[in-house]
One Martini backbone bead per residue (centre of mass of N, CA, C, O) as a GRO file, in nm:
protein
  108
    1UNK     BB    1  15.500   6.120  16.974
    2UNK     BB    2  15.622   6.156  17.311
    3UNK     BB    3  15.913   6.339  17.268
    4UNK     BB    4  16.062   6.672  17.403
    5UNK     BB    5  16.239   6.934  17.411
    6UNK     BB    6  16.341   7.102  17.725
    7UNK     BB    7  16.516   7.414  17.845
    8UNK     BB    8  16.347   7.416  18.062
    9UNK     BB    9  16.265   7.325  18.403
   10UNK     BB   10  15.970   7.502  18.339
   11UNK     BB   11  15.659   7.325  18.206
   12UNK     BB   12  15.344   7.457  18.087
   13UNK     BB   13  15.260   7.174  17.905
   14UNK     BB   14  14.961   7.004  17.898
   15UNK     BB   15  15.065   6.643  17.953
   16UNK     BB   16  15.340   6.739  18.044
   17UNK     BB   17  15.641   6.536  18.188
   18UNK     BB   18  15.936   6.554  18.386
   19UNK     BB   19  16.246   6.441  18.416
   20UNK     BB   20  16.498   6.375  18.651
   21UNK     BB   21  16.644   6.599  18.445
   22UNK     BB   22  16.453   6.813  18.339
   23UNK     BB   23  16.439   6.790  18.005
   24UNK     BB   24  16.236   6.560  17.971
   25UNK     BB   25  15.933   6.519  17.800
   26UNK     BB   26  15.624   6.370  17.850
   27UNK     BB   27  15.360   6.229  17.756
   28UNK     BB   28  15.000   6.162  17.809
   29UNK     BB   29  14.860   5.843  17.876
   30UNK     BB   30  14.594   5.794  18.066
   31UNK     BB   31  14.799   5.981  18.295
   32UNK     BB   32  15.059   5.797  18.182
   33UNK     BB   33  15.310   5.733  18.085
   34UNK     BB   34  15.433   5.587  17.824
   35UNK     BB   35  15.536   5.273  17.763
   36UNK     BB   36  15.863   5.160  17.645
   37UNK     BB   37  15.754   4.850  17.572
   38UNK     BB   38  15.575   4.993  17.318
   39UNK     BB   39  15.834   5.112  17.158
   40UNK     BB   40  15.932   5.114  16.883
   41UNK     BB   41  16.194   5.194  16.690
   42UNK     BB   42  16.087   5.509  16.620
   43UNK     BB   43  16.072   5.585  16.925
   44UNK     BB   44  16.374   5.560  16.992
   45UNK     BB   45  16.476   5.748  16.794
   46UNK     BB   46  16.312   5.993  16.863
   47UNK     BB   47  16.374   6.028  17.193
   48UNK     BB   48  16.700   6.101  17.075
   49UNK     BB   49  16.675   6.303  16.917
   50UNK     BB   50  16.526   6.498  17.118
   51UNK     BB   51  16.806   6.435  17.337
   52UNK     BB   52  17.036   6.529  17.078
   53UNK     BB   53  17.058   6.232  16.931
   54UNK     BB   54  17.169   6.124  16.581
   55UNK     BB   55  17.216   5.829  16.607
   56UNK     BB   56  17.147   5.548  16.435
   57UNK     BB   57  17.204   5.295  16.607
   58UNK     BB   58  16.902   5.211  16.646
   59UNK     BB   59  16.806   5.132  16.385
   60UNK     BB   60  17.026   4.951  16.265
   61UNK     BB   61  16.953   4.794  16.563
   62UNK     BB   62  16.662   4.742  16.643
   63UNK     BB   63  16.565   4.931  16.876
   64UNK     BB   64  16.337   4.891  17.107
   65UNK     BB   65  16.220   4.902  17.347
   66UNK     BB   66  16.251   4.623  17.500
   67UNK     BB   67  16.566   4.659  17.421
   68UNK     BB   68  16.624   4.895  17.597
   69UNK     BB   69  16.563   4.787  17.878
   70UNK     BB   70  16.783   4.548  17.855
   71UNK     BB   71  16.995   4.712  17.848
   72UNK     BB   72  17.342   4.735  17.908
   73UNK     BB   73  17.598   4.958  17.963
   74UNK     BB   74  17.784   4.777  17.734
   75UNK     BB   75  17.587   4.784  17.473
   76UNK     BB   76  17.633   5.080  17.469
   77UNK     BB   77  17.937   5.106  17.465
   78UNK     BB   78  17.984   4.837  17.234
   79UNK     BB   79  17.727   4.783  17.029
   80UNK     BB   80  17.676   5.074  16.892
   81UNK     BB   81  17.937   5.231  16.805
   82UNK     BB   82  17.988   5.487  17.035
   83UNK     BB   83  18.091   5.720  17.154
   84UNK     BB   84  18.176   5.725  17.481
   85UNK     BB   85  18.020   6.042  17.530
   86UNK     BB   86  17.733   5.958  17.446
   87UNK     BB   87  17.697   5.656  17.572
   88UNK     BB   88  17.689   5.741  17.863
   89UNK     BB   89  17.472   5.945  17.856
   90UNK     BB   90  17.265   5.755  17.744
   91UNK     BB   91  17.244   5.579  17.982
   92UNK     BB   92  17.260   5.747  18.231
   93UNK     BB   93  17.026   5.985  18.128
   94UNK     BB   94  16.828   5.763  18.010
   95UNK     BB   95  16.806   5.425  18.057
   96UNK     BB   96  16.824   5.394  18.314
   97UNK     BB   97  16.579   5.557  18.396
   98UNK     BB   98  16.371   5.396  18.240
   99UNK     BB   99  16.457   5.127  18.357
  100UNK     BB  100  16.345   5.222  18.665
  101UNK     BB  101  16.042   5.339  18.593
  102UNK     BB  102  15.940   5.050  18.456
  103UNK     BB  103  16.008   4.887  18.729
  104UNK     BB  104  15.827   5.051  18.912
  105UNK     BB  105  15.536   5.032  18.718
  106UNK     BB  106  15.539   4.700  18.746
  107UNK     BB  107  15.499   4.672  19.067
  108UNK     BB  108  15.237   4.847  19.102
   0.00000   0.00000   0.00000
C-alpha cells in the first residue's frame, strides 16, 4: 500500500511526504514517491479509500494508475457515477495534483 492518511498537517514518519495539501502522505520508493502510473487497480481503490473516499467506483471502473492519470474532469464528474461533491473533491484534490507531479516527474 502507498497511501496513508494524516490528519496533522506536520509528520516525522521517515520515508513519508505530505502532497500539496498537506493531507496525503506517500511511501517513499527508491528515495521517491512511487510512480502512480504503475499503481493496479487496488492501489487506486486504497489511495482513495485512504483519503476518505469509500467509494467502488474506481473498481468497478478497473481504473488503474494509468487510466487514472489520463482521466479529465468530466470523466471524474460523470463517468464514476458519484455525487457531484465528492467527485469534484476527487478531481480538484487528489487527480489533478498527482496528474501534475506526474507530468513534472516525467519530463525531468
Amino acid at each position: 500500500m502507498y497511501v496513508v492518511k494524516c490528519v496533522l498537517i506536520s509528520c516525522s514518519t521517515p520515508g513519508l511526504i505530505l502532497d500539496s495539501f498537506g493531507m496525503i502522505l506517500i511511501s517513499m520508493e527508491n528515495g521517491r514517491p512511487p510512480d502512480p502510473a504503475d499503481w493496479a487497480v487496488m492501489d487506486v481503490v486504497n489511495y482513495f479509500r485512504t483519503a476518505g473516499f469509500e467509494e467502488q467506483a474506481f473498481q468497478e471502473q478497473e481504473i488503474d494508475g494509468k487510466s487514472l492519470l489520463l482521466m479529465r474532469r468530466n470523466d471524474v464528474l460523470t463517468g464514476l457515477q458519484l455525487k457531484l461533491g465528492p467527485a469534484l473533491k476527487i478531481y480538484e484534490y487528489h487527480v489533478k495534483p498527482l496528474q501534475t507531479k506526474h507530468l513534472k516527474n516525467s519530463s525531468s
